[in-house]
C-alpha angles and dihedrals in degrees: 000000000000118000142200127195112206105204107200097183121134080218103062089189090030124109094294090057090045093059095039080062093061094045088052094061087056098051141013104249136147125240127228116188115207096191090067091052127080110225114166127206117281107274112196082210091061091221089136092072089115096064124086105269101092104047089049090046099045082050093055095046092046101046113026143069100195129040107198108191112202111189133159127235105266107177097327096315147068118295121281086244086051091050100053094052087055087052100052093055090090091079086081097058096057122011096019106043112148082053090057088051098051081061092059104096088018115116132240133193134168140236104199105185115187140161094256147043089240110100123226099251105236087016092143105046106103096044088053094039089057097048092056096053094045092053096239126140113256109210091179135243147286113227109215131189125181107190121185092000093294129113109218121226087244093063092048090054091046091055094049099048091052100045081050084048100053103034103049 
């Protein structure tokens, strides 16, 4: 099974980055790093197609199983960077087509990294919402925290059972 992590952090090397890494000793998966890329908003009349979103998202249908989306906590909700990939996602859905059903079958998680061990109630929704409309397989989430600039063992712990959970 071959897996792709999509990092959406405005700090390609911040928190989010740190727990990825740990996720990433755990599994083989590639990185995509959404903050060295250039994804525009999504535009109705499709006039953004020269940015970077269509060639990333025709690779990742073409070439992995399962798509793991690491995002930090901005205001309640998934990054700016996450959310224009979501976004952008309707392009499948009208211009790119044949790309939106190769997702169809294919599996998503989710890496959720915030400041404190409270969770965002409903966090998770539009990941698995998604998912399910795009008739994709949703294995679930790990919730993260870094205080203080430590990553507690339990994280760690946390990281590793769900990258055991969702590969195996």
């Amino acid at each position: 099974m071959k897996k792709l992590i999509v990092q959406g952090s405005s700090r390609s090397d911040g928190n989010t980055h740190r727990i990825v890494s740990l996720f990433r000793e755990e599994t083989e998966a590639d990185l995509l790093d959404l903050g060295e890329k250039n994804i525009l908003p999504f535009d109705y009349d499709f006039n953004n197609q020269d940015d970077d979103f269509l060639p990333i998202i025709r690779d990742i249908a073409d070439h992995y199983d399962l798509i793991i989306f690491a995002t930090p906590v901005y205001w309640y909700t998934m990054s700016g960077l996450m959310k224009n990939f979501f976004d952008r996602l309707s392009d499948c859905l009208k211009i790119e087509k044949p790309t939106g059903r190769k997702l169809r079958g294919k599996s998503m998680a989710l890496i959720i990294c915030g400041s404190e061990e409270e969770e965002v109630p409903a966090f998770e929704m539009p990941f698995k919402l998604s998912a399910e409309y795009l008739g994709m397989n949703y294995l679930g989430y790990v919730h993260t925290w870094i205080e203080e600039d430590i990553v507690t063992e339990e994280v760690k712990q946390r990281v590793k059972q769900f990258a055991r959970d969702i590969t195996t």
